[in-house]
Wavefront OBJ file of the C-alpha trace (Angstrom):
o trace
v -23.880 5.929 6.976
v -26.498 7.979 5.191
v -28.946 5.573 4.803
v -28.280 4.473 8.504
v -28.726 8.288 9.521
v -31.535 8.782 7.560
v -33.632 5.630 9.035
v -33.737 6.383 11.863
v -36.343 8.151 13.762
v -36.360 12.233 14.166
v -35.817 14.349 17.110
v -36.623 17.783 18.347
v -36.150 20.638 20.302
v -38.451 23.180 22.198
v -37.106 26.038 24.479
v -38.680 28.127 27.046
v -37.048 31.167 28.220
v -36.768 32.667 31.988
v -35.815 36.341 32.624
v -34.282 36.626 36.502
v -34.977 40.363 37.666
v -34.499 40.332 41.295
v -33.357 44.198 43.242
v -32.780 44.490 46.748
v -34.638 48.165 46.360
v -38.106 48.297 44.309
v -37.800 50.676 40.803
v -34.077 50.572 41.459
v -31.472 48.117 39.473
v -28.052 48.946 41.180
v -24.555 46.876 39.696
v -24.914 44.601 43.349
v -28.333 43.940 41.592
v -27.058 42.446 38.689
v -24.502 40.413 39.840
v -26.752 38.779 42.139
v -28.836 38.354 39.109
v -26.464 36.547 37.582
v -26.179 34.518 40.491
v -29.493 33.505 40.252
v -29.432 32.132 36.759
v -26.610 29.910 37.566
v -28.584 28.541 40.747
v -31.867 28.861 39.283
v -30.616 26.917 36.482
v -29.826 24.074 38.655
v -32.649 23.586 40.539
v -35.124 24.365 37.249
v -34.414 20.414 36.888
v -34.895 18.941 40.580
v -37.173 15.782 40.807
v -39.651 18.591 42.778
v -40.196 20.448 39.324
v -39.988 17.058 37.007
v -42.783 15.368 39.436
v -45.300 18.734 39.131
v -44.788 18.834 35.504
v -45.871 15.151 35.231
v -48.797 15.796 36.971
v -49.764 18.747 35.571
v -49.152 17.147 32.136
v -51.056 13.691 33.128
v -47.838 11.725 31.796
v -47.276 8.341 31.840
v -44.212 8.334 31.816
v -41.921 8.152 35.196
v -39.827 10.882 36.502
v -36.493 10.100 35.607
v -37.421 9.352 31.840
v -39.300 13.164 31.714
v -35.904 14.433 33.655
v -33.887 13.069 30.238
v -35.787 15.325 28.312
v -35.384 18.728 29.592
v -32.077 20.698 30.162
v -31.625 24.179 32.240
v -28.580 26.016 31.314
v -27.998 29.785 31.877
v -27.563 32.097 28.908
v -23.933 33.664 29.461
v -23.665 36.805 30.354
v -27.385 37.718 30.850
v -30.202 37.276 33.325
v -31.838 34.483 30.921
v -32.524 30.783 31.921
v -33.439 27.965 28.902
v -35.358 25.343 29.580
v -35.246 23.211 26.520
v -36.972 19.508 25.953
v -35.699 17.100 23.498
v -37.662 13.935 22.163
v -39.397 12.893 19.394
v -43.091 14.396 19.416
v -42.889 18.040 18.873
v -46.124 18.877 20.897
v -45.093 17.078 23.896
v -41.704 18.428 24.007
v -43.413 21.868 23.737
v -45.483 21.416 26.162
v -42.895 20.041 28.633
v -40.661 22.774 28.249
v -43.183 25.646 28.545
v -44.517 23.322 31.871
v -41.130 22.710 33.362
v -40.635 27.082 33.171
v -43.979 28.088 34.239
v -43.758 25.031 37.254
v -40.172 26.525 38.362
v -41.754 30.120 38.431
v -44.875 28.992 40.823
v -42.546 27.020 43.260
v -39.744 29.715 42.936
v -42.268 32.996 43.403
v -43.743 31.864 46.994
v -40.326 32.882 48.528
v -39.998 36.136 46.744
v -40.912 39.487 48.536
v -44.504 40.372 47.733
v -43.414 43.600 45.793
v -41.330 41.540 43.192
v -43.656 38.162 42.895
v -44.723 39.296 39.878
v -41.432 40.938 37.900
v -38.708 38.688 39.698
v -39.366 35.713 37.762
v -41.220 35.139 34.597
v -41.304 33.400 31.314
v -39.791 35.908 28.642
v -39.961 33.520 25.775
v -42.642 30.448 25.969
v -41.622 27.351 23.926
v -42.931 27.111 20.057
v -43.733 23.839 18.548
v -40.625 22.836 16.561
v -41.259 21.941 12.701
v -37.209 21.042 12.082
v -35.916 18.242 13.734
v -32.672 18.303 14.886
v -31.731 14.799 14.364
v -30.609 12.931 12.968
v -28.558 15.053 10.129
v -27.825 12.630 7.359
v -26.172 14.891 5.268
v -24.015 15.839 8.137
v -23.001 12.581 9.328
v -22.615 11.441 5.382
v -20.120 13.616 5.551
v -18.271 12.950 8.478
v -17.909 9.982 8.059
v -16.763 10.385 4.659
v -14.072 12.397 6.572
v -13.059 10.572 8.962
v -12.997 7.349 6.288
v -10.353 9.462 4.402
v -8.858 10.063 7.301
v -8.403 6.611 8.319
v -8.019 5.499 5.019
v -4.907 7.785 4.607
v -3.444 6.985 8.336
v -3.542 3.334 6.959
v -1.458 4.122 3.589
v 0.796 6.047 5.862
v 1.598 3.350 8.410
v 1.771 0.278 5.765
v 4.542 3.169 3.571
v 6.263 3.472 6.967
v 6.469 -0.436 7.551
v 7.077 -1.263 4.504
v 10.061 -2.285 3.515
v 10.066 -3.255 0.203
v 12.533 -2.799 -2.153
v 10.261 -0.432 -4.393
v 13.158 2.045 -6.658
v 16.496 1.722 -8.035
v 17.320 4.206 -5.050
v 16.175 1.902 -1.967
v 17.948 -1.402 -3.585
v 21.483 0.508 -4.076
v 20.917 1.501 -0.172
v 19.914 -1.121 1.708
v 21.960 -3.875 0.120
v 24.823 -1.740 -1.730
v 23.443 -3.718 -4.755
v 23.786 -2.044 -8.128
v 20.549 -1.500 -10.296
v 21.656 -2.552 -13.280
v 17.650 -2.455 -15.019
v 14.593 -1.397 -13.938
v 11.401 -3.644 -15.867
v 8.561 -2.554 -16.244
v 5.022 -4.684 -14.712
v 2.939 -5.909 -17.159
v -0.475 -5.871 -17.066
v -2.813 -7.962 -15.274
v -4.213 -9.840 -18.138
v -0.738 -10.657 -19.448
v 0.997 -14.446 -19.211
v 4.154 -15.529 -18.977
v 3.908 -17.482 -21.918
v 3.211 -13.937 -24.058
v 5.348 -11.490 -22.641
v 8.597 -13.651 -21.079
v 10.766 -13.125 -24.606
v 10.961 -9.218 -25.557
v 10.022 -7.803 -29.191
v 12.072 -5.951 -31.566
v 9.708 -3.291 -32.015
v 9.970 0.238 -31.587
v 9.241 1.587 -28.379
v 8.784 -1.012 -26.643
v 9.204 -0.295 -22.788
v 10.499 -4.196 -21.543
v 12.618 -4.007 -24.421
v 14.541 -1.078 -23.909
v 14.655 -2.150 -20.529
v 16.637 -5.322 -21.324
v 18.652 -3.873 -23.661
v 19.716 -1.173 -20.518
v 20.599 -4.188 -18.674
v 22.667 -5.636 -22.047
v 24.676 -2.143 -21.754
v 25.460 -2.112 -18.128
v 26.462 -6.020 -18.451
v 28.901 -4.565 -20.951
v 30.068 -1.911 -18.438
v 30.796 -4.915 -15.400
v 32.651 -6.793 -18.168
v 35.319 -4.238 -18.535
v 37.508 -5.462 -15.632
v 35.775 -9.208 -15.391
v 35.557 -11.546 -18.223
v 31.549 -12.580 -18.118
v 31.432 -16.250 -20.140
v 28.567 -17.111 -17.712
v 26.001 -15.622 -15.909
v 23.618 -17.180 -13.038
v 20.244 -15.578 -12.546
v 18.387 -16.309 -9.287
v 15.881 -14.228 -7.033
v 15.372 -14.327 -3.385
v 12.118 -15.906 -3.771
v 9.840 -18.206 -6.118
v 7.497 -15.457 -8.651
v 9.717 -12.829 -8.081
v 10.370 -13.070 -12.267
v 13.997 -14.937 -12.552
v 12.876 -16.586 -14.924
v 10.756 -14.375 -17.378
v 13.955 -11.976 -17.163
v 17.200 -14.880 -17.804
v 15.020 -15.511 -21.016
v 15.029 -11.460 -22.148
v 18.097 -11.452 -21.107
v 19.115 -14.283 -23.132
v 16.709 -13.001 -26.454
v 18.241 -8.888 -25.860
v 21.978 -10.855 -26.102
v 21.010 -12.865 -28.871
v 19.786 -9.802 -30.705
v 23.079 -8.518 -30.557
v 24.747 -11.059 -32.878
v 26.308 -12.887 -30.007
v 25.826 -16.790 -29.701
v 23.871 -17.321 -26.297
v 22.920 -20.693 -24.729
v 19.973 -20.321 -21.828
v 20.522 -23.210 -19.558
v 17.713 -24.184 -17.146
v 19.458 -25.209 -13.661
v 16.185 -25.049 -12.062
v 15.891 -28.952 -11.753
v 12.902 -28.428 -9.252
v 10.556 -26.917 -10.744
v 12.287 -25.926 -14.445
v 10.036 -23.705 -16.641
v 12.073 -22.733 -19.754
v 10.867 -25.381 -21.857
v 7.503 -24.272 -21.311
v 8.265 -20.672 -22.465
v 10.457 -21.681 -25.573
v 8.050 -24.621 -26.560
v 10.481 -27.265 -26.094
v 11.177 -30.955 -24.615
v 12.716 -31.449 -21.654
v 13.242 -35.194 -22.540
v 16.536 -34.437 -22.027
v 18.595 -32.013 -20.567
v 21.164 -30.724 -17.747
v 20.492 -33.665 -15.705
v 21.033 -35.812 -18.042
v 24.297 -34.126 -19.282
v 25.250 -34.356 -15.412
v 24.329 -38.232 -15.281
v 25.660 -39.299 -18.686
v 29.935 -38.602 -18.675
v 29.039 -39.226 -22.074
v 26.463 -37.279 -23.502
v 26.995 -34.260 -25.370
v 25.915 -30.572 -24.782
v 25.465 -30.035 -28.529
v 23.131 -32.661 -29.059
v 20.856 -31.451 -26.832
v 20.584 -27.884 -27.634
v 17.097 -26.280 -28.685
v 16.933 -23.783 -31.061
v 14.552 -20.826 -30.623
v 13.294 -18.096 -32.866
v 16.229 -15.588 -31.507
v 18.505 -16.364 -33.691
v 21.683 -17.145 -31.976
v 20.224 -18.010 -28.815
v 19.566 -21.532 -28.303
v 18.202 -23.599 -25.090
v 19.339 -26.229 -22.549
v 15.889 -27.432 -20.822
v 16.707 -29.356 -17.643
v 15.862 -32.710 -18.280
v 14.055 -34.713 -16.438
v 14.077 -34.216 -12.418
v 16.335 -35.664 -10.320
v 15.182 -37.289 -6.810
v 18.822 -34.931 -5.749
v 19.384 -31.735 -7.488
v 21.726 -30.276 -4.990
v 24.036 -33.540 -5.330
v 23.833 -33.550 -8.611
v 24.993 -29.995 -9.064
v 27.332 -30.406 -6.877
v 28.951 -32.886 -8.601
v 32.180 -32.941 -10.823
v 30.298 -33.223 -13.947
v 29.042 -29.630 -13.558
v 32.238 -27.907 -14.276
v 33.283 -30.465 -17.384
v 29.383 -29.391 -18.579
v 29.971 -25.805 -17.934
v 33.358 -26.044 -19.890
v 32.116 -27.322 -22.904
v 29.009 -24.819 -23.207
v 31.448 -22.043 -22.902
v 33.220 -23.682 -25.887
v 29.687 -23.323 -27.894
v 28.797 -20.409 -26.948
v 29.481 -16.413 -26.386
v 28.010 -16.545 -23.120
v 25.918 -19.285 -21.132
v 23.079 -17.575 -18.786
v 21.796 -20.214 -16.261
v 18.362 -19.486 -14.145
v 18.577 -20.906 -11.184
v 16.356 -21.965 -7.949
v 15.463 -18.665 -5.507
v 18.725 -18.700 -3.083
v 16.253 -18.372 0.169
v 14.675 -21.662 -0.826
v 17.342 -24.340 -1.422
v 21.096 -24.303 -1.919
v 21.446 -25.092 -5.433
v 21.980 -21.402 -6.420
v 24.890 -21.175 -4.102
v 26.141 -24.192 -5.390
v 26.203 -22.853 -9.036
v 27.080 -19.354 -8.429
v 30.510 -20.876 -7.625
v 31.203 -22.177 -11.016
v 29.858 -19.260 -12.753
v 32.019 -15.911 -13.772
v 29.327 -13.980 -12.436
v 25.412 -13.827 -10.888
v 22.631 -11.021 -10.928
v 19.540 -11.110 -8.503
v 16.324 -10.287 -9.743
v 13.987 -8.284 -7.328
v 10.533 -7.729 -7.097
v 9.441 -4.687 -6.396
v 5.987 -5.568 -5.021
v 7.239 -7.973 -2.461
v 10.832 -8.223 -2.338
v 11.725 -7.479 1.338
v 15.301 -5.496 1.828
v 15.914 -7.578 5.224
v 15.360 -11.398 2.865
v 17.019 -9.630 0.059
v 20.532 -8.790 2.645
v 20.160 -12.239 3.873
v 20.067 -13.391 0.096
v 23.017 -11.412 -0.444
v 25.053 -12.474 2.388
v 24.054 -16.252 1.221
v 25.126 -16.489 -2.035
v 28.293 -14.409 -0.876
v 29.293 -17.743 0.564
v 29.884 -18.653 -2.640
v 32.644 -16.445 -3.419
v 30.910 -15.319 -6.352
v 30.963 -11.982 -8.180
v 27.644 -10.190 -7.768
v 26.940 -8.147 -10.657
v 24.123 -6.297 -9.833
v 19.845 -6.569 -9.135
v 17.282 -6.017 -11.506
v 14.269 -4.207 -10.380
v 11.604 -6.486 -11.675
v 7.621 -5.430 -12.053
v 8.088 -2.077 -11.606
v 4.518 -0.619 -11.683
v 3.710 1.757 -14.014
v 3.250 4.691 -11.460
v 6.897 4.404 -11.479
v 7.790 4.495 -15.214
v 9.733 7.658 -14.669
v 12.669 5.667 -13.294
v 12.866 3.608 -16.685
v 13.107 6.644 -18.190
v 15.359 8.594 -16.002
v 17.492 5.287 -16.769
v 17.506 5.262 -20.504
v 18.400 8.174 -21.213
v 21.112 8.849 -18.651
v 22.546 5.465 -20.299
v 21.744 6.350 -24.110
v 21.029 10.272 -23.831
v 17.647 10.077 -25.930
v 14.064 9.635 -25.783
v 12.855 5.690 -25.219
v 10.736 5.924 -27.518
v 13.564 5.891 -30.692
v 13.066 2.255 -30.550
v 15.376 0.966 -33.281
v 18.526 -1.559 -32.225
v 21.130 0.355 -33.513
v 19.754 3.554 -31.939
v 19.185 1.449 -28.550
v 23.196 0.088 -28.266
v 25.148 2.930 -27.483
v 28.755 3.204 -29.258
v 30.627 0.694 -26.540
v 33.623 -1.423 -26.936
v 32.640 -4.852 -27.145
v 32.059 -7.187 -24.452
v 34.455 -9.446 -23.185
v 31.472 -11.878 -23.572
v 33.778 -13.635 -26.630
v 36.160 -16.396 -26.736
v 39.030 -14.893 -24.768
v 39.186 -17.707 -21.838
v 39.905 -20.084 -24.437
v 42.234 -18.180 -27.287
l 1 2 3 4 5 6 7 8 9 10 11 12 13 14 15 16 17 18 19 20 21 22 23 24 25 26 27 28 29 30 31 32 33 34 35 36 37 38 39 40 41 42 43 44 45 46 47 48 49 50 51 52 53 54 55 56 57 58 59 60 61 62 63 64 65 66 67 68 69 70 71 72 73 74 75 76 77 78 79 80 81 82 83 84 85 86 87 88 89 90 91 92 93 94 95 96 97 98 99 100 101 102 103 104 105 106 107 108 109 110 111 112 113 114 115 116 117 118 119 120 121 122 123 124 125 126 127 128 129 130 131 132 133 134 135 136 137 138 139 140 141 142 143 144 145 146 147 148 149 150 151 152 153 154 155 156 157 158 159 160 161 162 163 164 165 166 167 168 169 170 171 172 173 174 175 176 177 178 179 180 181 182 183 184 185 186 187 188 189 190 191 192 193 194 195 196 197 198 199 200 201 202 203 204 205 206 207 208 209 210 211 212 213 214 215 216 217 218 219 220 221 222 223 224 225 226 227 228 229 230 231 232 233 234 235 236 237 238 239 240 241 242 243 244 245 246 247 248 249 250 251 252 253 254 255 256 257 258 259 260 261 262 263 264 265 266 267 268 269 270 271 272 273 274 275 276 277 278 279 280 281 282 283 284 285 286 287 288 289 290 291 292 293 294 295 296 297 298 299 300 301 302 303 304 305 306 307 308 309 310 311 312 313 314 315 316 317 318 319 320 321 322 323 324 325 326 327 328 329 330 331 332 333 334 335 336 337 338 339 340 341 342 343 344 345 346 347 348 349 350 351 352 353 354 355 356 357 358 359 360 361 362 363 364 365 366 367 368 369 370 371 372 373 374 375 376 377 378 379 380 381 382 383 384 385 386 387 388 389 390 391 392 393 394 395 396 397 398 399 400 401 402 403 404 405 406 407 408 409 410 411 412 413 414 415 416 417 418 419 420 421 422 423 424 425 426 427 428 429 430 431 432 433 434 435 436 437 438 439 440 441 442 443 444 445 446 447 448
């Protein structure tokens, strides 16, 4: 807008003044004198204008230019509460303007004087201030209209921010989950950063301080808390929709278990578009399909180790051309069975619910299920209808996780942590991070 202002060509101004001394008695100004003064400059200020005046100016000027376009140029507008006219003439050559405006005053006098008595032709009318040749242009004013429309950018910009907060309706805190879906937050993650993969930041570290792993090991703690009156031998973790981080978090959730000493099998039910193998480095040769096709094939063989000890890996074997009939088969509940017998707890990730029906189809046959949500895109009207889908299944929902909660929002982690461990985050160390629980009922008590 600067530049723009500043381009363009300049303009000026040049004003004449008019002083309006009319008396009905000579050497005598009464109050009836100067109200009808003031009068004056209100009428004379209209007519100062009239094509009449605008025509003798042009010719006494010799301008080419027509009537109407030298009428453009000059204004007549009374001075308030005084006896003064200014005539003023805007364009871009400051001699001509001058010259207009000092023609236009003088022209109005000559035509105006004729019909004044003879004893006030002289003092009635006249030209108090002549027009000076302007060296300051009053336009364009880059500065000025820099700034403006600096202004009114901000202005705009922050109407916009306003209206997209007011529409949006994203599920962006632990607060706004709990109240529009009743859903408990049972973690808040933190986002990574833009540079990082999946393939380097899905399993959480050990190391001290660590903000995704303190997160997971928050969601470890209040798992132990929902076990306390449900017995939790498997878990199903599904989102409302694809990239919304299932995934990435039923693997910490898996490796934060595992780091607790308990024996955890990860079981990828996503027999669409399975991942797991791809994070852990494994085959998927073989799998959970093929432990669903094969009445004979066993769970044990096909196990994957990782480098969590205690946590070991069920890719999902090759894809079927029907996932949905083949989880929804009798096989599923024989499989499910026999990883519970292998097993502390089996965590399965799952397809989102919004997208096909296998999730709804598992969550039946599982003791319990947790929804991830995204915080940058998870709507709370898709996450209800999630809700009220996989409530079908007669499932227990455990809770959400807040998923790729941006940093701006890091206070919530830590508003979390240490309302659940009453520290500072930053302590870091695994037998600082597991507060002094009972033990889960995540053990062998369905089958003892």
């Amino acid at each position: 807008m600067y530049a723009y202002t500043d381009s363009q060509p300049r303009t000026y101004r040049a004003s004449a003044t008019i002083f309006v001394n009319q008396s009905a008695a000579p050497n005598a100004i009464t109050y009836s004198d100067a109200l009808l003064n003031q009068q004056l400059v209100k009428t004379y200020s209209r007519m100062a204008t009239e094509p009449v005046v605008i025509d003798e100016v042009r010719s006494r000027l010799n301008l080419s230019m027509s009537t109407s376009e030298v009428a453009a140029m000059v204004s007549a507008d009374p001075v308030r509460d005084t006896q003064l006219i200014q005539i003023a003439a805007v364009g871009r050559s400051p001699q001509l303007i001058t010259d207009i405006a000092n023609a236009t005053a003088e022209t109005f006098i000559d035509q105006q004087t004729v019909y004044l008595p003879e004893d006030q032709q002289g003092n009635a009318l006249r030209v108090a201030q002549p027009a000076l040749t302007p060296t300051d242009p009053i336009g364009p004013m880059p500065l000025r209209n820099g700034l403006l429309a600096a202004f009114l950018g901000l202005l705009i910009a922050a109407g916009l921010v306003w209206l997209l907060e007011y529409l949006d309706d994203t599920i962006k805190t632990p607060e706004s989950l709990e109240q529009s879906t009743g859903l408990a937050t049972l973690g808040v993650v933190p986002k990574h950063g833009a540079k990082d993969s999946i393939e380097a930041h899905a399993l959480v570290s050990s190391r001290k301080g660590n903000p995704a792993t303190e997160a997971y090991r928050l969601v470890r703690t209040n798992l132990e808390f929902a076990s306390v009156d449900h017995e939790l031998r498997s878990i199903l973790v599904t989102s409302t929709s694809s990239g919304d981080g299932k995934t990435t978090v039923a693997a910490n959730m898996a490796t934060i278990l595992a780091q607790a000493n308990r024996s955890v099998i990860l079981v990828d039910a996503d027999l669409r578009r399975p991942t797991l193998h791809t994070i852990f480095g494994t085959s998927n040769a073989v799998g959970l399909s093929s432990l669903l096709l094969n009445p004979d094939a066993s769970p044990q063989n096909n196990l994957y180790a990782t480098k969590a000890p205690g946590l070991r890996v069920l890719p999902s074997g090759p894809i079927p051309p029907n996932p949905a009939e083949l989880l929804a088969s009798p096989r599923l509940p024989v499989v499910l069975a026999k990883l519970t017998e292998l097993a502390d707890i089996v965590i399965f990730d799952s397809p989102p619910i919004m997208a096909v029906a296998d999730p709804v189809i598992l969550a039946n046959r599982v003791d319990g299920t947790l929804i991830v949500v995204d915080s940058s895109r998870t709507r709370a009207e898709a996450l209800q209808r999630s809700i009220d889908q996989i409530s079908k299944s007669g499932t227990l929902l455990l809770g959400g996780i807040l998923n790729k909660l941006p940093r701006r929002h890091g206070g919530y982690y830590s508003y979390y942590y240490q309302g659940a461990y009453g520290g500072d985050s930053s302590s870091g160390d695994e037998s600082d991070a597991t507060p002094p629980l009972r033990r889960p009922r995540f053990a062998r008590s369905r089958t003892e």
